[in-house]
C-alpha positions in Angstrom: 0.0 0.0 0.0 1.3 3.5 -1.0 1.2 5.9 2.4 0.6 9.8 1.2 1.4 12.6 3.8 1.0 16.2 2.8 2.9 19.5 3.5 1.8 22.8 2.7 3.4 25.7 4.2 0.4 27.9 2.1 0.8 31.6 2.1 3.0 32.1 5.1 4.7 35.2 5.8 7.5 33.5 8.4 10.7 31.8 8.2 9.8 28.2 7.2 11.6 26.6 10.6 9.5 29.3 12.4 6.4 27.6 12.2 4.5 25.7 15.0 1.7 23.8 13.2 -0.5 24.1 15.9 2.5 22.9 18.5 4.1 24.4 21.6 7.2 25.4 19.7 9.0 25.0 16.1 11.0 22.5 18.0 8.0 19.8 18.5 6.3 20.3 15.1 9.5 19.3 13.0 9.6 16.2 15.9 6.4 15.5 14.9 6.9 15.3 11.2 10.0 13.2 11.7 8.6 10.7 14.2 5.3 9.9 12.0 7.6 9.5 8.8 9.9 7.5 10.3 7.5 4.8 12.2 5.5 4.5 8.6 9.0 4.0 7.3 9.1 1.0 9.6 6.4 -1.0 7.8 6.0 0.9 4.5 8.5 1.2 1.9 7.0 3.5 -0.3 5.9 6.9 1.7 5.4 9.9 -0.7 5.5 13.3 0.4 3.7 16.0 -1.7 4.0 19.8 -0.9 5.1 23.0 -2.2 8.9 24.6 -2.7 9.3 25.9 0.9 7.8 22.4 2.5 10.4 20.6 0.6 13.1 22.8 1.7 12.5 22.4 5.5 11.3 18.5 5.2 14.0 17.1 2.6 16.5 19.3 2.2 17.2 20.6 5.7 15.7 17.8 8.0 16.5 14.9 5.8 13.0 13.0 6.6 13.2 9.3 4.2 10.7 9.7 1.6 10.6 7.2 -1.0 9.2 9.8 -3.0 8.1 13.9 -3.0 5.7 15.9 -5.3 6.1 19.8 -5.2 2.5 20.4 -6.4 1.1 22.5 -4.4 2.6 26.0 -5.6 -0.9 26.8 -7.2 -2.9 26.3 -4.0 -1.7 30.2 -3.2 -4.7 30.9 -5.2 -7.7 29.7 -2.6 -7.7 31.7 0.7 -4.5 30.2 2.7 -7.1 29.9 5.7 -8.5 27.1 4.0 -5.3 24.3 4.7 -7.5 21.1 4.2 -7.8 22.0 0.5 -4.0 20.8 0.1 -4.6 17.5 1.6 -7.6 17.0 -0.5 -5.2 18.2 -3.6 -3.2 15.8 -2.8 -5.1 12.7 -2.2 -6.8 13.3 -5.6 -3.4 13.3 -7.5 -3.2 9.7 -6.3 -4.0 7.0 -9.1 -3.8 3.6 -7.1 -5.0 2.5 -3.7 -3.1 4.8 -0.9 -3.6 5.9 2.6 -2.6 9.6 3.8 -1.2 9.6 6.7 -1.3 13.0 8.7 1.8 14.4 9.9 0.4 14.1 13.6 -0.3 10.7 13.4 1.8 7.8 14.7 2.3 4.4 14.4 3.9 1.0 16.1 2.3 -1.1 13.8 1.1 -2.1 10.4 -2.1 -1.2 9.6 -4.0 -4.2 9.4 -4.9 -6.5 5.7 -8.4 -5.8 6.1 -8.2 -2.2 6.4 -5.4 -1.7 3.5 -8.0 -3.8 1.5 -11.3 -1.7 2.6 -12.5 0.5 -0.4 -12.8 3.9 1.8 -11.2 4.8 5.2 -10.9 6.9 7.6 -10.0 7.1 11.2 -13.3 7.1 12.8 -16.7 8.6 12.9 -17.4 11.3 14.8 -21.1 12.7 15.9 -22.3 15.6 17.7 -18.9 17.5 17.7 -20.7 21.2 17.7 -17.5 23.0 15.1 -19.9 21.2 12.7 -23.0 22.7 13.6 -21.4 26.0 13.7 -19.8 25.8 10.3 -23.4 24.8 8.7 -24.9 27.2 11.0 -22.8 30.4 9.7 -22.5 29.3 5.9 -26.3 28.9 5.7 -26.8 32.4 7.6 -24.2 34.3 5.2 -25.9 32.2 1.6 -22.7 30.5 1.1 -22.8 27.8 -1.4 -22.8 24.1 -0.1 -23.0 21.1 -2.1 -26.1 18.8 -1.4 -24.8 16.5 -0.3 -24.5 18.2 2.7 -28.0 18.8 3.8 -27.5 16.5 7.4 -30.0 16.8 10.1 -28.6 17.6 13.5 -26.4 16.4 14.9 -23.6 16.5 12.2 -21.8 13.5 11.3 -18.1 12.9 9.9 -15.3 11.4 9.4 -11.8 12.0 11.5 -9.3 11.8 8.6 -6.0 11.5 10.8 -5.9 8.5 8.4 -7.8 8.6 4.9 -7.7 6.4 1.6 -8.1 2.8 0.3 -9.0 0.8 -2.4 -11.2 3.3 -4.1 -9.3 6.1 -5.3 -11.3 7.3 -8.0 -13.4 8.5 -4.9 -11.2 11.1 -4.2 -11.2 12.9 -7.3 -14.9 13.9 -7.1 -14.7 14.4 -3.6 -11.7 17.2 -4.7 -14.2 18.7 -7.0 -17.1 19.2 -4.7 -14.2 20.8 -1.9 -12.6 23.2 -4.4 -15.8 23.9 -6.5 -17.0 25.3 -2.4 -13.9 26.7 -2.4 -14.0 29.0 -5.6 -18.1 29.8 -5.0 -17.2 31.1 -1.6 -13.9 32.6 -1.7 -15.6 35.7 -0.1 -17.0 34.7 2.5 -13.4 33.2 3.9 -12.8 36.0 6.3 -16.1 36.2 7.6 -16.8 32.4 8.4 -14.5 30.1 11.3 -11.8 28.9 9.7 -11.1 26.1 11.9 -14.9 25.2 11.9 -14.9 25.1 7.9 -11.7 23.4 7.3 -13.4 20.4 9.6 -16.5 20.6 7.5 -14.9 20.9 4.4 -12.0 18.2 5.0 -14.3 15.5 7.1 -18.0 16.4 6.6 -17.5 16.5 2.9 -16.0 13.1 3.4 -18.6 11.9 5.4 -21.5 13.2 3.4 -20.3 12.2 -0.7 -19.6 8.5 1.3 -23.6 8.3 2.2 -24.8 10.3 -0.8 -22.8 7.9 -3.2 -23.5 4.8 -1.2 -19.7 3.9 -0.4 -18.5 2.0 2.9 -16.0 3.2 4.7 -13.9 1.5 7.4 -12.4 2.9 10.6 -9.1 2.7 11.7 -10.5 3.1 15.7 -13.8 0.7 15.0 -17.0 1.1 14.0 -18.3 3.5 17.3 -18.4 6.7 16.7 -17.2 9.1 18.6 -18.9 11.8 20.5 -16.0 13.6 22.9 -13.9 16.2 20.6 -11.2 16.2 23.3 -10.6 12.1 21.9 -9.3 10.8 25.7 -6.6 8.5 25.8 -5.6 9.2 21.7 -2.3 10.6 22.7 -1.3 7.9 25.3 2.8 8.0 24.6 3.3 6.0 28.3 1.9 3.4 27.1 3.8 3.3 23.3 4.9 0.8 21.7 3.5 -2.8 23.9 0.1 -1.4 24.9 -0.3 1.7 22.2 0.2 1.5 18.9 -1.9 4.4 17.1 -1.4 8.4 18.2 -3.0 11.0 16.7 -2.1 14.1 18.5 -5.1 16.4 17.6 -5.4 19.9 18.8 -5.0 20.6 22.5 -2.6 17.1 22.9 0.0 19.9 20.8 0.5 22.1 23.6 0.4 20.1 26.5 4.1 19.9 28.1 3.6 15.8 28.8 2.9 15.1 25.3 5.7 17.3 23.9 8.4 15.9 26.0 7.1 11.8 25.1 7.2 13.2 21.3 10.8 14.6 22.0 12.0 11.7 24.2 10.6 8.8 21.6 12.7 10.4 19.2 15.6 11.0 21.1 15.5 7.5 22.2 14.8 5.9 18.7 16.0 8.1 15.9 18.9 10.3 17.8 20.6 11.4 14.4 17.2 12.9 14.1 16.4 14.6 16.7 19.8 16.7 17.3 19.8 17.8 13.7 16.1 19.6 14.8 17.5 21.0 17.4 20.7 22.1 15.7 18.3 23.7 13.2 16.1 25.3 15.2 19.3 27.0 17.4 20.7 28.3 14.2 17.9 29.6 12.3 17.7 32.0 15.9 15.2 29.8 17.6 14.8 29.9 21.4 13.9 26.3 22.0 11.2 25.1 24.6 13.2 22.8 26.0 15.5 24.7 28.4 18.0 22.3 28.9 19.5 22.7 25.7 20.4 26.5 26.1 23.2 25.2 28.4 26.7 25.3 26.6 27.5 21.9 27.9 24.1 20.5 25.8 24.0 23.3 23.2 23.7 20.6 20.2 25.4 23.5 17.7 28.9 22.8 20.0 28.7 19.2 20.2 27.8 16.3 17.9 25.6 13.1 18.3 28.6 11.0 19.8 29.0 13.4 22.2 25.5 13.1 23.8 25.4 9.5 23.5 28.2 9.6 25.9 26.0 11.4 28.8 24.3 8.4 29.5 27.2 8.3 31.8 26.4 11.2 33.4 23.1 10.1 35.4 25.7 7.3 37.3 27.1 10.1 39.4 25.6 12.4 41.9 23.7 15.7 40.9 24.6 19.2 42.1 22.3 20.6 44.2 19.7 18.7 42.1 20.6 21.2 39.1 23.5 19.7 36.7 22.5 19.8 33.4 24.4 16.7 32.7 23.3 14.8 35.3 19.8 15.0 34.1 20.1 14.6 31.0 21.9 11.3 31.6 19.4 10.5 33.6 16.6 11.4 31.6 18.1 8.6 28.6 17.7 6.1 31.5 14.4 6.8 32.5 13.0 6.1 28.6 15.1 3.5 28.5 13.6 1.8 31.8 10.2 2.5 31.5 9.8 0.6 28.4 11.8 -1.9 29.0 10.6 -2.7 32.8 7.0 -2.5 31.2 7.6 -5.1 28.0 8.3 -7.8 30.8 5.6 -10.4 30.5 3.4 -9.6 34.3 4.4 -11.8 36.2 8.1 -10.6 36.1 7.2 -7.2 36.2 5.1 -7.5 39.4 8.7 -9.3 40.5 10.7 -6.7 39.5 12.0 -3.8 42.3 11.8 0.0 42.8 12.2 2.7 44.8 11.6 6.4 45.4 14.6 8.0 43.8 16.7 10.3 46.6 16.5 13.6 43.9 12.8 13.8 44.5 11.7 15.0 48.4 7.9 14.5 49.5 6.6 17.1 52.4 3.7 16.2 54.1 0.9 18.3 55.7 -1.4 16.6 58.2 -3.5 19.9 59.5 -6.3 20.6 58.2 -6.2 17.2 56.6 -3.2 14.8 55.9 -1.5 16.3 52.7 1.6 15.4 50.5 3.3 17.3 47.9 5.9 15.3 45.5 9.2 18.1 44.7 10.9 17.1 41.7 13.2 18.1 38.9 10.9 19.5 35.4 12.4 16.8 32.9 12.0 19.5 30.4 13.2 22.5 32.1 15.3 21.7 34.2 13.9 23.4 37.5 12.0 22.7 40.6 8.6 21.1 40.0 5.9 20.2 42.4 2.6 17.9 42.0 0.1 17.9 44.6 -0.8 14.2 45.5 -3.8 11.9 45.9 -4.4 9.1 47.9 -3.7 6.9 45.7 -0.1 8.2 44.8 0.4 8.6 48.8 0.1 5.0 50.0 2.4 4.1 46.5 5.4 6.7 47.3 5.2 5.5 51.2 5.6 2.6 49.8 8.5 2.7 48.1 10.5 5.2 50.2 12.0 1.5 50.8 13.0 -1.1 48.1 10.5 -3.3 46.9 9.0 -5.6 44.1 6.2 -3.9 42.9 3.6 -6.4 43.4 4.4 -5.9 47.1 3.9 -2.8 46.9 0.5 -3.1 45.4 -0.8 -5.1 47.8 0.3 -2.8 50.6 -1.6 0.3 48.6 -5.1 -2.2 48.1 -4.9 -2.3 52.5 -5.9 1.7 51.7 -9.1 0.9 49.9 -12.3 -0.9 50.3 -11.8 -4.5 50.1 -14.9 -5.3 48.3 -14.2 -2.6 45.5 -10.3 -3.8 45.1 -10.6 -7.6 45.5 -13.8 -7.5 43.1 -11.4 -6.7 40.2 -7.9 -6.8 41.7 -6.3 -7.0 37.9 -8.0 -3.1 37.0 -6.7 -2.3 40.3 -3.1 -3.6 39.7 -3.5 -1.9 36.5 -4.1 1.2 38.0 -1.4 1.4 40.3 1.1 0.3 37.6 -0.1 3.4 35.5 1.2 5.7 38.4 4.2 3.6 38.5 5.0 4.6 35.0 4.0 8.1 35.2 6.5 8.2 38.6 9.0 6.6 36.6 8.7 8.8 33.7 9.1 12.0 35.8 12.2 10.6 37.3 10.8 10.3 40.8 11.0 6.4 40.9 13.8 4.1 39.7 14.7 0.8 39.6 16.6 -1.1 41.8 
C-alpha cells in the first residue's frame, strides 16, 4: 500500500523553521513530522510526500526525513484563501491513481495497519457525531448564503469522518470528492474572512468526506472501529506512556500539541529511537535563531550547535554520578536517557516478572507532608523538560504508593500494601483493573524521574 502525507506551508509570511503547526514550539512540530515519517517507514517502503517549494526545503533538504518519493504540487494552492489548509490535503489525495492511505503528519504508528483495512474500499479514522465546530460551520454558511454542495443537507447532529488516516481501495473517490471541496472553495472565496476557519476546514476536510460516502453509497472502514465518537477532546488518543507494547496508534489532535507531557514523550521517543534525528532539529532550530522550549538545551554543555551526536550518547554516563544541588545539566540529562530506556523496557516484561521486578523512590525527588487541616503530601521534583524545581500535589492513591516505596520493593508488594488503603470489596472484586491502575502511576513516577529501579 502507498502511504501519502501532505505539507503545505500555504501563504505564510514566516521563516519556514518558524512555524508551529498548531505545536508548543517549532522544536515539537519538525519532531512530529519526523517521528510519523519515520514509524511509517518501519512498515511501508513506499511513503510519498507532496507539498510546495518551501515544505520541501524544510522536510528534505534541511531535516532529511526518508521519503521514497516527494511531489512539489502544491505551488498553485496560493490561489484559494490560505485559511483554508485542508484543500491541500484534498489536492493531494486526488493526484493519487492507485490505492493509498494519507497519513497526517500528527499521526503515529507502532504497527502495520492491518490487511483488512489496506484492502477496505474507503477509510478513515473514525466517525465522529455531535462535535458542535460542525453545527457552527453549517450554522454560519447557511446564515451568510454560502454555497454548499447537497450532499451536505444533514440533520442535527452533524456527522463525519476524522481523517488522521484517509484512503483505500477506491481512489477514484477522491477525485470527485476534490471537486465538490474546491468547486465550495472558488463559489465562496468571499465569505473566507467572515466564516471560522477552523470550523470550515473540519467541515470541508471531514464532513464533505462523510457526506459524498452516504450520498454515493460507499462503505468506509475505521481505523478506531465502528463506534463513533462523540467527545472532541478524543481521551486516551495521545497515550505516549503506554507506546509501543500497549499503544500503537497516536494522533495528537489539537490541544494534545501544547500540552508539556505530550511534547516531552514526542521529543524523548525520538531522542530515544532516531537520535541522528532529533539533534539535527534541534541544531536547526538554534541556528535559524530559535529559542527552544526545552531549556535544557540552552546550556553550553548541551547546546547541540557545540557538540555532535557522539557526544551526547556519551552522557548516558552522566546520570551514574551524583547531581549538584539537584541542578546539573548533565546529570539530568543522563538521567533522563535512562528513564525512557527503563520504562519501556521494565514495562515489555511479561506480568508476572514485572510484578517481581524492584523499585524505589529516587533520593532527587523529596515529598513534604501536611497533616492539619487534613493529611496532605506534595511530591518536589526536577521538570524533565526544564530543568527546574517542580511540584505535584498528591492523591491518595499516589500517597500510600510513594510510602511505599521510600524502601526497596518488588512492585507487586507494593501493590498489595496500597489495596490495604481501599475498600476490600471494591479492590478484590477486580484486583487485575486495580493492579493496573497502580502500575499506571508507577510509570507516570518513573517517567518523571521520581521512581527508579533497583
Amino acid at each position: 500500500m502507498k502511504i501519502v502525507q501532505t505539507f503545505w506551508t500555504g501563504a505564510t509570511t514566516q521563516p519556514g523553521l518558524h512555524l508551529t503547526g498548531g505545536w508548543m514550539a517549532p522544536e515539537y512540530h519538525w519532531m512530529a513530522w519526523a517521528l510519523s515519517v519515520l514509524q511509517l517507514k518501519r512498515f511501508y517502503d513506499r511513503v510519498e510526500l507532496i507539498t510546495d517549494d518551501l515544505g520541501k526545503h524544510i522536510l528534505i533538504d534541511l531535516l532529511q526525513l526518508p521519503y521514497a518519493n516527494v511531489r512539489v504540487e502544491l505551488g498553485a494552492l496560493t490561489i484559494y484563501p490560505s485559511v483554508w489548509w485542508a484543500l491541500a490535503k484534498i489536492k493531494a489525495e486526488s493526484l493519487q491513481n492507485e490505492p493509498f492511505l494519507h497519513v497526517d503528519g500528527d499521526v503515529f504508528i507502532w504497527k502495520p495497519f492491518s490487511p483488512s483495512l489496506l484492502s477496505s474500499n474507503l477509510v478513515a479514522q473514525n466517525e465522529e457525531v455531535s462535535f458542535p465546530f460542525y453545527d457552527t460551520a453549517i450554522a454560519q454558511l447557511t446564515e451568510q448564503g454560502c454555497y454548499l454542495p447537497a450532499c451536505m443537507a444533514q440533520s442535527p447532529p452533524y456527522r463525519a469522518y476524522n481523517a488522521g488516516v484517509i484512503g483505500g481501495q477506491n481512489h477514484a473517490f477522491f477525485k470527485r470528492y476534490a471537486e465538490e471541496a474546491f468547486t465550495f472553495a472558488t463559489r465562496n472565496s468571499s465569505y473566507a474572512t467572515t466564516v471560522s476557519g477552523f470550523d470550515v476546514n473540519m467541515l470541508l476536510e471531514q464532513g464533505l468526506f462523510y457526506s459524498l460516502t452516504r450520498a454515493e453509497g460507499e462503505t468506509v472502514t475505521c481505523v478506531l472501529g465502528e463506534t463513533p465518537v462523540d467527545d472532541p477532546t478524543y481521551p486516551g488518543l495521545a497515550n505516549f506512556m503506554d507506546v509501543p507494547y500497549q499503544t500503537a496508534y497516536i494522533h495528537t489532535m489539537g490541544d494534545y500539541k501544547r500540552q508539556e507531557v505530550v511534547v516531552w514523550h514526542l521529543a524523548s521517543r525520538l531522542r530515544q529511537d532516531y537520535p541522528t534525528y532529533y539533534y539535527r532539529i534541534l541544531r536547526l532550530c538554534r541556528e535559524a535563531g530559535l529559542s527552544l522550549h526545552n531549556t535544557l538545551y540552552e546550556t553550553p554543555e548541551l547546546n547541540p550547535s557545540l557538540h555532535d551526536d557522539d557526544y551526547f550518547a556519551q552522557l548516558r554516563h552522566a546520570a551514574n554520578g551524583s547531581a549538584s544541588a539537584n541542578t546539573s545539566a548533565l546529570y539530568h540529562y543522563g538521567k533522563g536517557l535512562h528513564i525512557y530506556q527503563d520504562v519501556e523496557t521494565l514495562f515489555s516484561r511479561p506480568f508476572c516478572e514485572l510484578l517481581s521486578q524492584s523499585l524505589v523512590f529516587n533520593s532527587d525527588a523529596r515529598l513534604d507532608e501536611e497533616t492539619e487541616p487534613t493529611l496532605k503530601q506534595t511530591l518536589h521534583f526536577q521538570n524533565p523538560i526544564r530543568n527546574e524545581p517542580a511540584q505535584k500535589p498528591l492523591d491518595s492513591l499516589d500517597m500510600v504508593l510513594y510510602d511505599a516505596f521510600l524502601e526497596s520493593k518488588p512492585i507487586g508488594q507494593a501493590i498489595d500494601e496500597a489495596s490495604a488503603y481501599f475498600p476490600s470489596a471494591e479492590v478484590q472484586g477486580d484486583y487485575r483493573t486495580f493492579q493496573n491502575l497502580v502500575l499506571d502511576r508507577i510509570k507516570e513516577g518513573m517517567y518523571l524521574g521520581t521512581l527508579q529501579l533497583v
